[in-house]
SEBADREN-111773 format. One record per residue (C-alpha): residue in three letters; residue number from 1; x, y, z. Coordinates in nm, 2 decimals, m for minus. Layout:
N
[rec "ALA"; NUM; [X; Y; Z]],
...
***
This chain:
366
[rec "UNK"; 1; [4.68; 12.05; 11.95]],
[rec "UNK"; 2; [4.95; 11.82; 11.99]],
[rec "UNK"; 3; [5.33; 11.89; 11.87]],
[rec "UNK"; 4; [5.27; 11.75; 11.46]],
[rec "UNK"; 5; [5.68; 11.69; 11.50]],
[rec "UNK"; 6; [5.65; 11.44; 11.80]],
[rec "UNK"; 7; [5.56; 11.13; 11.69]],
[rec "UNK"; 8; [5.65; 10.75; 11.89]],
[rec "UNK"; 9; [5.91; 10.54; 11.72]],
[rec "UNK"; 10; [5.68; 10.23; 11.62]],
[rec "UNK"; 11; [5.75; 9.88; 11.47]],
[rec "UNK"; 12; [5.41; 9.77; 11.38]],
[rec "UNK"; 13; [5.37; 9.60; 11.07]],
[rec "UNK"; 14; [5.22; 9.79; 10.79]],
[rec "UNK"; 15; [5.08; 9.67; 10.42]],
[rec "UNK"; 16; [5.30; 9.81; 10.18]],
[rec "UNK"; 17; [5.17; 10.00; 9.89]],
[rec "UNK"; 18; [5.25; 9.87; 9.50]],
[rec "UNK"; 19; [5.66; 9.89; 9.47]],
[rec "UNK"; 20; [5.75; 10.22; 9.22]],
[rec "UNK"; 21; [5.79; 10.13; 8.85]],
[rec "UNK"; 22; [6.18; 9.98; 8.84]],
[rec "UNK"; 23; [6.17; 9.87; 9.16]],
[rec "UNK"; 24; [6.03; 9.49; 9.33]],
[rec "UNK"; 25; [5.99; 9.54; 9.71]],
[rec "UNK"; 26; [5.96; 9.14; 9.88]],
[rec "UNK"; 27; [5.95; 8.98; 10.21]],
[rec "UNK"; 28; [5.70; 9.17; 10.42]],
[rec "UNK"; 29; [5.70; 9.21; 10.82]],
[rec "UNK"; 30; [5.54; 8.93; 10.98]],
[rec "UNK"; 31; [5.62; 9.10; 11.30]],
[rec "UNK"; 32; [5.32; 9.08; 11.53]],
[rec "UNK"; 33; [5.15; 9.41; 11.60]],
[rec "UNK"; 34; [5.13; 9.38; 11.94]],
[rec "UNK"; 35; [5.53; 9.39; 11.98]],
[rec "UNK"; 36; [5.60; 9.59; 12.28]],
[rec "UNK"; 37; [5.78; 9.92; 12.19]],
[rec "UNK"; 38; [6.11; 9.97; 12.33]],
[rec "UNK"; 39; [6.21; 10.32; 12.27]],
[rec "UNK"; 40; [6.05; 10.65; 12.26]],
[rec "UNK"; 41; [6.13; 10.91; 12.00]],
[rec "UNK"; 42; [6.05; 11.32; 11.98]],
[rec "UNK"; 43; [6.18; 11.47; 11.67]],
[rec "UNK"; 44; [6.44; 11.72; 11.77]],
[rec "UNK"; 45; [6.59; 11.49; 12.00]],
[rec "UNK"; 46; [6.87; 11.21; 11.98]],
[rec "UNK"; 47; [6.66; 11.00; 12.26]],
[rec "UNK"; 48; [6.59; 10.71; 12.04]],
[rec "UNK"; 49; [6.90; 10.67; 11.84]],
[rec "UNK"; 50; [7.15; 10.76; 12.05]],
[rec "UNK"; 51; [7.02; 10.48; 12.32]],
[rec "UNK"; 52; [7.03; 10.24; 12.03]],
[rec "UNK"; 53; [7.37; 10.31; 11.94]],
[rec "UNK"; 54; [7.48; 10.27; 12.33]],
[rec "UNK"; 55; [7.27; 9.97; 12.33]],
[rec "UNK"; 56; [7.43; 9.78; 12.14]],
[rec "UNK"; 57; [7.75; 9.85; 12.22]],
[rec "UNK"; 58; [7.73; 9.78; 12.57]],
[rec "UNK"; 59; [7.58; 9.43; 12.51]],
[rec "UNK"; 60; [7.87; 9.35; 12.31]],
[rec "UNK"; 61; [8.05; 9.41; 12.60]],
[rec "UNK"; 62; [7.99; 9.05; 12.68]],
[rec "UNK"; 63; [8.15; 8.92; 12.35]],
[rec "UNK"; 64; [8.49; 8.99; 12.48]],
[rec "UNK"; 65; [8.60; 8.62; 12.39]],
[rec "UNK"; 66; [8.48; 8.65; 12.02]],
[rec "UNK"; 67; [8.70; 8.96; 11.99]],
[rec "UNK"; 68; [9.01; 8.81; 12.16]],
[rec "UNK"; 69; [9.00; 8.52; 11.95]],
[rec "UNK"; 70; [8.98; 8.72; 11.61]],
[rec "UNK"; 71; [9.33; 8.86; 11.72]],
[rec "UNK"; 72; [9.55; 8.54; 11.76]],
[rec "UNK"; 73; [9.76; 8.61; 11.53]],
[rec "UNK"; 74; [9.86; 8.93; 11.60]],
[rec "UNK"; 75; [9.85; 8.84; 11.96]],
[rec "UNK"; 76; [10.12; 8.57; 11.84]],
[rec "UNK"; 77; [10.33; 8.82; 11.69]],
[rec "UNK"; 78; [10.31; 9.04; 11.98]],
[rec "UNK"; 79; [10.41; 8.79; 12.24]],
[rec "UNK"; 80; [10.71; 8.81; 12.21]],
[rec "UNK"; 81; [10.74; 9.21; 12.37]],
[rec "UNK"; 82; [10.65; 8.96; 12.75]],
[rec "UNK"; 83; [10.98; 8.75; 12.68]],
[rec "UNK"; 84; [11.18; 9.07; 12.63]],
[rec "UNK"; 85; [11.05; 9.26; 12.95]],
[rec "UNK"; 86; [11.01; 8.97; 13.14]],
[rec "UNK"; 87; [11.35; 9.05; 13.28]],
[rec "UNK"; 88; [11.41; 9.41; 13.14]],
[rec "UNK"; 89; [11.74; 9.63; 13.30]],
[rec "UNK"; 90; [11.81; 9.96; 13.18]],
[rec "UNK"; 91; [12.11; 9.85; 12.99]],
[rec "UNK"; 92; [11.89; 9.65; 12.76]],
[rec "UNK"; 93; [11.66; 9.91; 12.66]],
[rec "UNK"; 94; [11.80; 9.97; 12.29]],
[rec "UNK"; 95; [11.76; 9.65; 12.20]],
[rec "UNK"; 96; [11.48; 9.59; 12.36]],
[rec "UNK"; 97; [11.26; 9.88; 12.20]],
[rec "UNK"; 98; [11.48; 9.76; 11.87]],
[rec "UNK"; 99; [11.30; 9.42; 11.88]],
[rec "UNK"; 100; [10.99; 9.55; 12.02]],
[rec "UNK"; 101; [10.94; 9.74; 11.73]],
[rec "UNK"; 102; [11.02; 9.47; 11.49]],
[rec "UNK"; 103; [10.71; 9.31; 11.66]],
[rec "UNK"; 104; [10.51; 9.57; 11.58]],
[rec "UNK"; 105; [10.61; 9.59; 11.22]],
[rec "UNK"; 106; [10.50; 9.25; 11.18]],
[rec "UNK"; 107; [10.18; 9.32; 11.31]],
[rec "UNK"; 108; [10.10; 9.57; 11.11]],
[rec "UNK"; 109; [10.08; 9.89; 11.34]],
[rec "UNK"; 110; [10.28; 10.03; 11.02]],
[rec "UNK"; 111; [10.62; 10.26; 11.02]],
[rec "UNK"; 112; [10.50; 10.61; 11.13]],
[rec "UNK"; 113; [10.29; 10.42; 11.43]],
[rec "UNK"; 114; [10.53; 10.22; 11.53]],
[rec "UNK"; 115; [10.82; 10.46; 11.55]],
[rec "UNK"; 116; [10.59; 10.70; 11.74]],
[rec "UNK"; 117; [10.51; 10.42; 12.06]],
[rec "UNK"; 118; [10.90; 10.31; 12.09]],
[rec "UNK"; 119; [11.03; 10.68; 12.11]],
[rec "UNK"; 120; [10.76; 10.75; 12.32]],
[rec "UNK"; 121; [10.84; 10.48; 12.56]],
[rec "UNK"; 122; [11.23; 10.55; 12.55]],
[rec "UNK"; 123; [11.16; 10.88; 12.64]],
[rec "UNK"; 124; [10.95; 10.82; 12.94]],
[rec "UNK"; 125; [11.20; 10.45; 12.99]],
[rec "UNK"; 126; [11.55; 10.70; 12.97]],
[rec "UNK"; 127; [11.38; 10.96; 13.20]],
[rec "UNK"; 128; [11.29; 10.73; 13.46]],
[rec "UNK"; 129; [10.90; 10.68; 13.46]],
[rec "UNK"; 130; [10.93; 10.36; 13.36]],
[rec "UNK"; 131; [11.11; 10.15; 13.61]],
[rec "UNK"; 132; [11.00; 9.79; 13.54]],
[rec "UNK"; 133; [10.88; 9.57; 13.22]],
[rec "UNK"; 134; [10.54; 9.57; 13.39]],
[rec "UNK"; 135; [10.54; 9.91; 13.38]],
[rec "UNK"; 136; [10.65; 9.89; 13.05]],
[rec "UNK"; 137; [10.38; 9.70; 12.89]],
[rec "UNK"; 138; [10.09; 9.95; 13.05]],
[rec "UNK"; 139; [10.26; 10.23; 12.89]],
[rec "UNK"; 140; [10.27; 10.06; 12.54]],
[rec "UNK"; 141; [9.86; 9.95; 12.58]],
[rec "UNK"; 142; [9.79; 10.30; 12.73]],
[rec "UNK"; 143; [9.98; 10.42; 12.43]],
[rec "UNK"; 144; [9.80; 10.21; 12.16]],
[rec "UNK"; 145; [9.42; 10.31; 12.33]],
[rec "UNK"; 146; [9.51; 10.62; 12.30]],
[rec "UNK"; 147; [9.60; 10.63; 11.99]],
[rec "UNK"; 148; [9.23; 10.47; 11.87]],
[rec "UNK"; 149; [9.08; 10.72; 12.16]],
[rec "UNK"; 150; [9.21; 11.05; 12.02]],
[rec "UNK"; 151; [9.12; 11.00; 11.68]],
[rec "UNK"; 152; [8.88; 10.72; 11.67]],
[rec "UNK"; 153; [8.61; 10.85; 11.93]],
[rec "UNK"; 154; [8.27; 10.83; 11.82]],
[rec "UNK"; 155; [8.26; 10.42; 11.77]],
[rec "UNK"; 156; [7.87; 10.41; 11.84]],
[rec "UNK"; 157; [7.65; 10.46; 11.52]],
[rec "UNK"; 158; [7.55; 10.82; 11.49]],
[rec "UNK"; 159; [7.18; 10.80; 11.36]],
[rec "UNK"; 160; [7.04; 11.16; 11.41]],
[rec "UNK"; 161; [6.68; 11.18; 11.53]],
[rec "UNK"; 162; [6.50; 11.14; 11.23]],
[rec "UNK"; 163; [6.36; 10.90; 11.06]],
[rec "UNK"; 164; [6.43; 10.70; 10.81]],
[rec "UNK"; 165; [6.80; 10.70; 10.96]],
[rec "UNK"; 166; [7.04; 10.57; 10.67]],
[rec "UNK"; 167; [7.32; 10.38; 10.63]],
[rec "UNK"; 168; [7.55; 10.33; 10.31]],
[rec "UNK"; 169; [7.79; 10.03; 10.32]],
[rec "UNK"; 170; [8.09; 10.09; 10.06]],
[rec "UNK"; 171; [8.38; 9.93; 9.99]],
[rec "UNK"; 172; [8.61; 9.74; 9.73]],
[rec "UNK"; 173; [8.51; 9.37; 9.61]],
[rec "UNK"; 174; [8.52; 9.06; 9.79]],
[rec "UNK"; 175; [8.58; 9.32; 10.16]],
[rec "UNK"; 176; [8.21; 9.16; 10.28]],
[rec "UNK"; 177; [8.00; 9.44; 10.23]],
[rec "UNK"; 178; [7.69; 9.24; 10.20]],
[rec "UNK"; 179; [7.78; 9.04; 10.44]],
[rec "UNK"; 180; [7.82; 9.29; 10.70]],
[rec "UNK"; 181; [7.51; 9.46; 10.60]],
[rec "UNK"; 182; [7.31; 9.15; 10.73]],
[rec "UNK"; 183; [7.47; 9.09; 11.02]],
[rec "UNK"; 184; [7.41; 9.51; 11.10]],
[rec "UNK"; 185; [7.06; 9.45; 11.04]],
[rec "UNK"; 186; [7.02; 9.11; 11.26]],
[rec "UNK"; 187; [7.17; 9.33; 11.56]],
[rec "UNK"; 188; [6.92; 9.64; 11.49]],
[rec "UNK"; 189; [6.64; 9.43; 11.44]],
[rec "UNK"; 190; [6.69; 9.25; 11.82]],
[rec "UNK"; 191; [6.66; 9.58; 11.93]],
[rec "UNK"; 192; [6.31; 9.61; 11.80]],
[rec "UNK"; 193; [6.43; 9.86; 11.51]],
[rec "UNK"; 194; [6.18; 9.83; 11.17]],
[rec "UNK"; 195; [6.45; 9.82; 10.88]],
[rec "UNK"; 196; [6.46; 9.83; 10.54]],
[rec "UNK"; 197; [6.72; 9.70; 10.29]],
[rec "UNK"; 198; [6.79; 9.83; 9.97]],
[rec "UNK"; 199; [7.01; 9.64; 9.69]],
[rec "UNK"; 200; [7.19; 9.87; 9.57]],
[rec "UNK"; 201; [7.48; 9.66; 9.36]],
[rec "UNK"; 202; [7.35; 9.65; 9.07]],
[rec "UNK"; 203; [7.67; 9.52; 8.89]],
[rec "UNK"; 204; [7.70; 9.18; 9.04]],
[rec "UNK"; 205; [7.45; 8.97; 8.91]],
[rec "UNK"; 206; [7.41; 8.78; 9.27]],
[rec "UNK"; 207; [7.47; 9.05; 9.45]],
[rec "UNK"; 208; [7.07; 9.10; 9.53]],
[rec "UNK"; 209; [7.02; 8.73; 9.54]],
[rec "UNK"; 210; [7.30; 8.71; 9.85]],
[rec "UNK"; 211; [7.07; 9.06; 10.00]],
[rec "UNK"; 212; [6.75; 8.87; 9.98]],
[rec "UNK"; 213; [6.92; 8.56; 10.18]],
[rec "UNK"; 214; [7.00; 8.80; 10.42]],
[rec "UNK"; 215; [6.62; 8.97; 10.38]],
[rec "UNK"; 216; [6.50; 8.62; 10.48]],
[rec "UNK"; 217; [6.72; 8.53; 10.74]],
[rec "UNK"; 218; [6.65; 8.87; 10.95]],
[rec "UNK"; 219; [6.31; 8.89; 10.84]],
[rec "UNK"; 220; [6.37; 9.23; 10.70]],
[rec "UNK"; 221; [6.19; 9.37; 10.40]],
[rec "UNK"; 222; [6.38; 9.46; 10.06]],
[rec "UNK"; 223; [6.35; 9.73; 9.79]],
[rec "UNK"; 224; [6.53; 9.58; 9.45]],
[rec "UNK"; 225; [6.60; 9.68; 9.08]],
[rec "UNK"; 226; [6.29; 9.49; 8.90]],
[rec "UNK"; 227; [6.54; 9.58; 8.54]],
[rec "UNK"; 228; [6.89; 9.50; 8.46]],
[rec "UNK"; 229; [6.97; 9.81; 8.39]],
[rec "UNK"; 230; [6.85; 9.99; 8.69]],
[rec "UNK"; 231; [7.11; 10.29; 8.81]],
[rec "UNK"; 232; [7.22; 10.22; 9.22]],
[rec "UNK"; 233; [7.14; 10.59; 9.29]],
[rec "UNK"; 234; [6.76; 10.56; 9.14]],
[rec "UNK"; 235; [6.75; 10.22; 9.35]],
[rec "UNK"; 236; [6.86; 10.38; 9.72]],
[rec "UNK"; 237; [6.66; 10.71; 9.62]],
[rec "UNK"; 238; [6.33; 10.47; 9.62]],
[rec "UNK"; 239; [6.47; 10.27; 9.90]],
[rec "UNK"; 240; [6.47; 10.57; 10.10]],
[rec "UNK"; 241; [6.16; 10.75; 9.96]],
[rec "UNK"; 242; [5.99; 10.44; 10.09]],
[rec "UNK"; 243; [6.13; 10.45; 10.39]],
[rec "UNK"; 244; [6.04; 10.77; 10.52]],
[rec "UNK"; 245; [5.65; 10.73; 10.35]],
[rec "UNK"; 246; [5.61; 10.40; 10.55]],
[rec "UNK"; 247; [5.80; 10.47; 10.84]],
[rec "UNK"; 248; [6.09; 10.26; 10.90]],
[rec "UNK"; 249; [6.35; 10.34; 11.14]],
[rec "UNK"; 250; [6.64; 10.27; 10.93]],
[rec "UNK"; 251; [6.75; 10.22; 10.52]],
[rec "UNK"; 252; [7.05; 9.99; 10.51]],
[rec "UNK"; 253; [7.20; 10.09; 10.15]],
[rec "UNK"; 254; [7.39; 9.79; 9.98]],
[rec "UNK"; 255; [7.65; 9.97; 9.68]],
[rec "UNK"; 256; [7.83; 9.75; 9.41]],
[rec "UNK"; 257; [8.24; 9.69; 9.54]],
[rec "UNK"; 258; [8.45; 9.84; 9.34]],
[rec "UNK"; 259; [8.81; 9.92; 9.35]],
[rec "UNK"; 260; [8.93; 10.25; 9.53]],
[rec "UNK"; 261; [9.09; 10.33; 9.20]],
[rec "UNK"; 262; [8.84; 10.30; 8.96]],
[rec "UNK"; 263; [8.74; 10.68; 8.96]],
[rec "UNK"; 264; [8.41; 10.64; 8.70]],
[rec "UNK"; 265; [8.25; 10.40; 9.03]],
[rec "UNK"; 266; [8.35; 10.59; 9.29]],
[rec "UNK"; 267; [8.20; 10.90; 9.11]],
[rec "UNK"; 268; [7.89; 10.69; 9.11]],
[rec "UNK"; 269; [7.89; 10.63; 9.46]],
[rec "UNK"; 270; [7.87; 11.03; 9.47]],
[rec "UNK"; 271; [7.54; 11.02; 9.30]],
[rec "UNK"; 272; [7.42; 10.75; 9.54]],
[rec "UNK"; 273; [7.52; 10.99; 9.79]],
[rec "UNK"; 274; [7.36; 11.27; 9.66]],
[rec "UNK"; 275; [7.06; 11.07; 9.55]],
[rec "UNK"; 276; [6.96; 11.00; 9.92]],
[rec "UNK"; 277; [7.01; 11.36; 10.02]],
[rec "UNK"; 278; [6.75; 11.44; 9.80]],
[rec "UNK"; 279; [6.46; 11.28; 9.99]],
[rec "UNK"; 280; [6.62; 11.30; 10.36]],
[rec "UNK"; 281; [6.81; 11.62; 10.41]],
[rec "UNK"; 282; [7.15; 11.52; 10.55]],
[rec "UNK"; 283; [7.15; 11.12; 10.46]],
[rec "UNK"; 284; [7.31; 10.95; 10.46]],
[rec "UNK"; 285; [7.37; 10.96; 10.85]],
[rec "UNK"; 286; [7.64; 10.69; 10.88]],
[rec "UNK"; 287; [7.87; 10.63; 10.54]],
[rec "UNK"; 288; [8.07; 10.26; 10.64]],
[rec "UNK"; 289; [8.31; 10.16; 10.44]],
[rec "UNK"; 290; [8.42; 9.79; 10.49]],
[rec "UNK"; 291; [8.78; 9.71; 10.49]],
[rec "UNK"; 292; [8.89; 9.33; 10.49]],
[rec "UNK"; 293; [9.13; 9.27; 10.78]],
[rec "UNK"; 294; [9.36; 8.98; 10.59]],
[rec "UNK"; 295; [9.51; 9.29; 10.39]],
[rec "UNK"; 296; [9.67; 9.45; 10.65]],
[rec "UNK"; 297; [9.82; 9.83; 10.57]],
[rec "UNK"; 298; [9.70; 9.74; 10.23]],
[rec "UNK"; 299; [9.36; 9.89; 10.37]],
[rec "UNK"; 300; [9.51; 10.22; 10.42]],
[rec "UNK"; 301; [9.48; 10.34; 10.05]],
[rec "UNK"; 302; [9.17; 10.22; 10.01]],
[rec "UNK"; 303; [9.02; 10.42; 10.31]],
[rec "UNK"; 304; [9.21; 10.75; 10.21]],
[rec "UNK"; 305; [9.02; 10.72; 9.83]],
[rec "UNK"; 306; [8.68; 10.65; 9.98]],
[rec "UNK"; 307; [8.71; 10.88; 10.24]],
[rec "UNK"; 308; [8.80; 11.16; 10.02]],
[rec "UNK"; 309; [8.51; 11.13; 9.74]],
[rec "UNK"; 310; [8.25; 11.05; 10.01]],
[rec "UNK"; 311; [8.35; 11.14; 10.32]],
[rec "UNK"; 312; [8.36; 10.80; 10.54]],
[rec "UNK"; 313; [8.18; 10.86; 10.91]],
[rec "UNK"; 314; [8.26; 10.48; 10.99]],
[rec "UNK"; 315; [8.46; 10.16; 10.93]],
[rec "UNK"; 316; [8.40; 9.80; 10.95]],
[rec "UNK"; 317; [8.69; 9.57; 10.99]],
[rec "UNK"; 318; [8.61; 9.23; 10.89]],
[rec "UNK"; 319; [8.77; 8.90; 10.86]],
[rec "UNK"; 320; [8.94; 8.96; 11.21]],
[rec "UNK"; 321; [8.91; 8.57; 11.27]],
[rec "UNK"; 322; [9.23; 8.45; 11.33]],
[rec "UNK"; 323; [9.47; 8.53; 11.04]],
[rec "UNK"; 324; [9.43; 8.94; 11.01]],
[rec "UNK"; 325; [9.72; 9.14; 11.21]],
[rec "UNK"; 326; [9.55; 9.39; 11.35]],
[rec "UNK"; 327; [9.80; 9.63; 11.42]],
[rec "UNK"; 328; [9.64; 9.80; 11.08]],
[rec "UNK"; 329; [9.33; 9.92; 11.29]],
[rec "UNK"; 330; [9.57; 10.17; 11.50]],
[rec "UNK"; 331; [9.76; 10.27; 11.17]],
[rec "UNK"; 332; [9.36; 10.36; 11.00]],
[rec "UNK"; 333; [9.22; 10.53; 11.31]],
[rec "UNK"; 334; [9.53; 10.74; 11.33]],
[rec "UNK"; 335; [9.61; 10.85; 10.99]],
[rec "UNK"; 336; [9.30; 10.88; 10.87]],
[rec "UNK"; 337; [9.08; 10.99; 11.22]],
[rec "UNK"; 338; [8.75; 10.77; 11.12]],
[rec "UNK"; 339; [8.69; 10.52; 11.40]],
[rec "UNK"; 340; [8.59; 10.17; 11.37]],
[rec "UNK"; 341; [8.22; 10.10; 11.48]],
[rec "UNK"; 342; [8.21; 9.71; 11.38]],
[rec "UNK"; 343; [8.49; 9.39; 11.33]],
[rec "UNK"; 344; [8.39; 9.09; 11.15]],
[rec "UNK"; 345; [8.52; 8.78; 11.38]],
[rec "UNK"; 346; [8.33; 8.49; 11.22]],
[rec "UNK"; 347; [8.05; 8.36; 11.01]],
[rec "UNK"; 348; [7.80; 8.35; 11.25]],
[rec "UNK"; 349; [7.49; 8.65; 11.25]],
[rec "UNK"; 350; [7.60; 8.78; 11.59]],
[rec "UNK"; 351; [8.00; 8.75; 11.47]],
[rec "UNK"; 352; [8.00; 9.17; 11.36]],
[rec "UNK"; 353; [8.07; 9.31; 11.70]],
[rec "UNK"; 354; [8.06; 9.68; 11.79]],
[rec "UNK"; 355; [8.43; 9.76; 11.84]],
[rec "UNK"; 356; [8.52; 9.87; 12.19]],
[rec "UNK"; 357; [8.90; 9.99; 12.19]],
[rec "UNK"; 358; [9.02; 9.89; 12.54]],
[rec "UNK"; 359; [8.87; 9.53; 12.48]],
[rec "UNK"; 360; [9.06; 9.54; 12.14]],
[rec "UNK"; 361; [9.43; 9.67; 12.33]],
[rec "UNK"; 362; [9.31; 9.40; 12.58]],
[rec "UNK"; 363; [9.33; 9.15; 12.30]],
[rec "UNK"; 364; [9.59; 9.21; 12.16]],
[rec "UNK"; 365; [9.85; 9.22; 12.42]],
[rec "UNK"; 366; [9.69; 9.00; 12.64]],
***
């Protein structure tokens, strides 16, 4: 008799059953059912999600340009650390590490960062391991990657190996939370993965309306709240219950915004939490929490509440398209240890790119 665990990872369309009573599931598969399967999957193993999660990092490897032009600015601000080695002598090095860090102050890399790269560098500049501005400026990137390396290591989404794997997005209002929760599932869908999306803002009135664009535009399927006053944890729980009776890969959980100070939301985001658990033991796999990029080291508060009531595994920076200093990602990733899986750096479906830290150093002090 064969294993009843082992089962093949399949995206063949199915008919779904009536929606439960509260909920209004639209926009079936029109996947053909003769797609050609991609991945293989034994329960008990990582196989199938761990090779996603590579996947899709190493083809944004080739998206470099997106990610160097979402740092301008803060490449602006940091140009200046060129002029001052450009002829560096050891006589200059207080005020060049004085003005140096003044560049990274404006960027955002935040005091306790900051303070830590320049007496770093003095030290190994004043003991004579740094001889040259060149030399310099590899120290201070080494430095910085690092920094994101130590703390931030596991950047690929970590899935598990059963199915349904799920995702929560979180996050404050106005961060792009639906927005990013598209553009995740238009990058797992090209990889042949059967999703399904569950609106789980139930607070803004157009918050499903914006999900169901998104349903369309991916051709994803959707689980909403059929009443007005349908709880967020009742509408993920069904999501999810769905999920693993019809055998989709991966639940992408939509939640309300809501401010990281607000305690009575963020204890509902517990129940959502725990309202998932219920059906799949140990999901959600990934929590994300979104963190718009404009507000610089005004993100930092907002990932130490949300990390503390429900334990972030994840962020995703977005709005990285020009006018964000990014200097804030090394202050997140180091304070808080949560690494960044996904930046926002424009408006188009492919614009969230998996974050890959050299490539971001690279940016920056290119």
């Amino acid at each position: 008799m064969a294993n009843p665990t082992a089962h093949i990872l399949s995206i063949v369309s199915k008919t779904p059953p009536p929606p439960p009573q509260h909920i209004v599931s639209i926009f079936p598969r029109t996947r053909s059912t003769t797609t050609k399967l991609r991945f293989k999957c034994q329960a008990g193993q990582t196989g199938f999600f761990t090779r996603l999660g590579r996947l899709i990092k190493e083809k944004a490897k080739s998206d470099v340009d997106k990610l160097f032009s979402g740092f301008s600015k803060t490449r602006d601000n940091l140009a200046v650390i060129d002029e001052l080695l450009l002829y560096w002598n050891l006589n200059d090095t207080d005020r060049v590490l004085d003005e140096l860090e003044e560049a990274l102050l404006v960027s955002d890399f935040g005091p306790r960062i900051t303070i830590k790269i320049v007496e770093s560098l003095r030290e190994d500049i004043l003991g004579g391991k740094l001889k040259s501005g060149a030399e310099i400026k590899d120290a201070l990137k080494n430095i910085v990657l690092d920094l994101l390396t130590k703390n931030g290591k596991k950047t690929e989404l970590q899935l598990g190996y059963r199915r349904p794997a799920v995702i929560m997005i979180v996050g404050v209002n106005g961060g792009g939370k639906t927005t990013s929760l598209g553009k995740l599932a238009y990058r797992l869908k090209n990889e042949g993965v059967k999703i399904l999306m569950a609106a789980g803002d139930t607070f803004r009135a157009a918050a499903s309306d914006q999900l169901e664009i998104w349903a369309k535009r991916t051709g994803c399927e959707i689980v909403m709240a059929e009443g007005e006053k349908a709880k967020a944890s009742s509408v993920l729980s069904q999501a999810v219950k769905r999920g693993k009776e019809q055998g989709f890969d991966v639940v992408l959980c939509d939640t309300s915004g809501r401010l990281h100070t607000n305690y009575s939301l963020m204890e509902e985001l517990i129940a959502c939490k725990q309202a998932v658990g219920k059906v799949v033991p140990g999901a959600p796999n990934e929590m994300l929490l979104v963190l718009d990029g404009t507000t610089g080291l005004n993100m930092l508060p907002q990932a130490r509440e949300f990390n503390e009531v429900v334990g972030i595994t994840g962020l995703i920076l977005t709005k990285l398209d020009g006018s964000a200093r990014g200097g804030c990602v090394v202050s997140v990733v180091d304070e808080l240890g949560i690494p960044v899986k996904f930046v926002g750096v424009g408006e188009a479906l492919e614009d969230l790119q998996p974050f890959d830290a050299e490539a971001f150093v690279d940016a920056i002090f290119a």
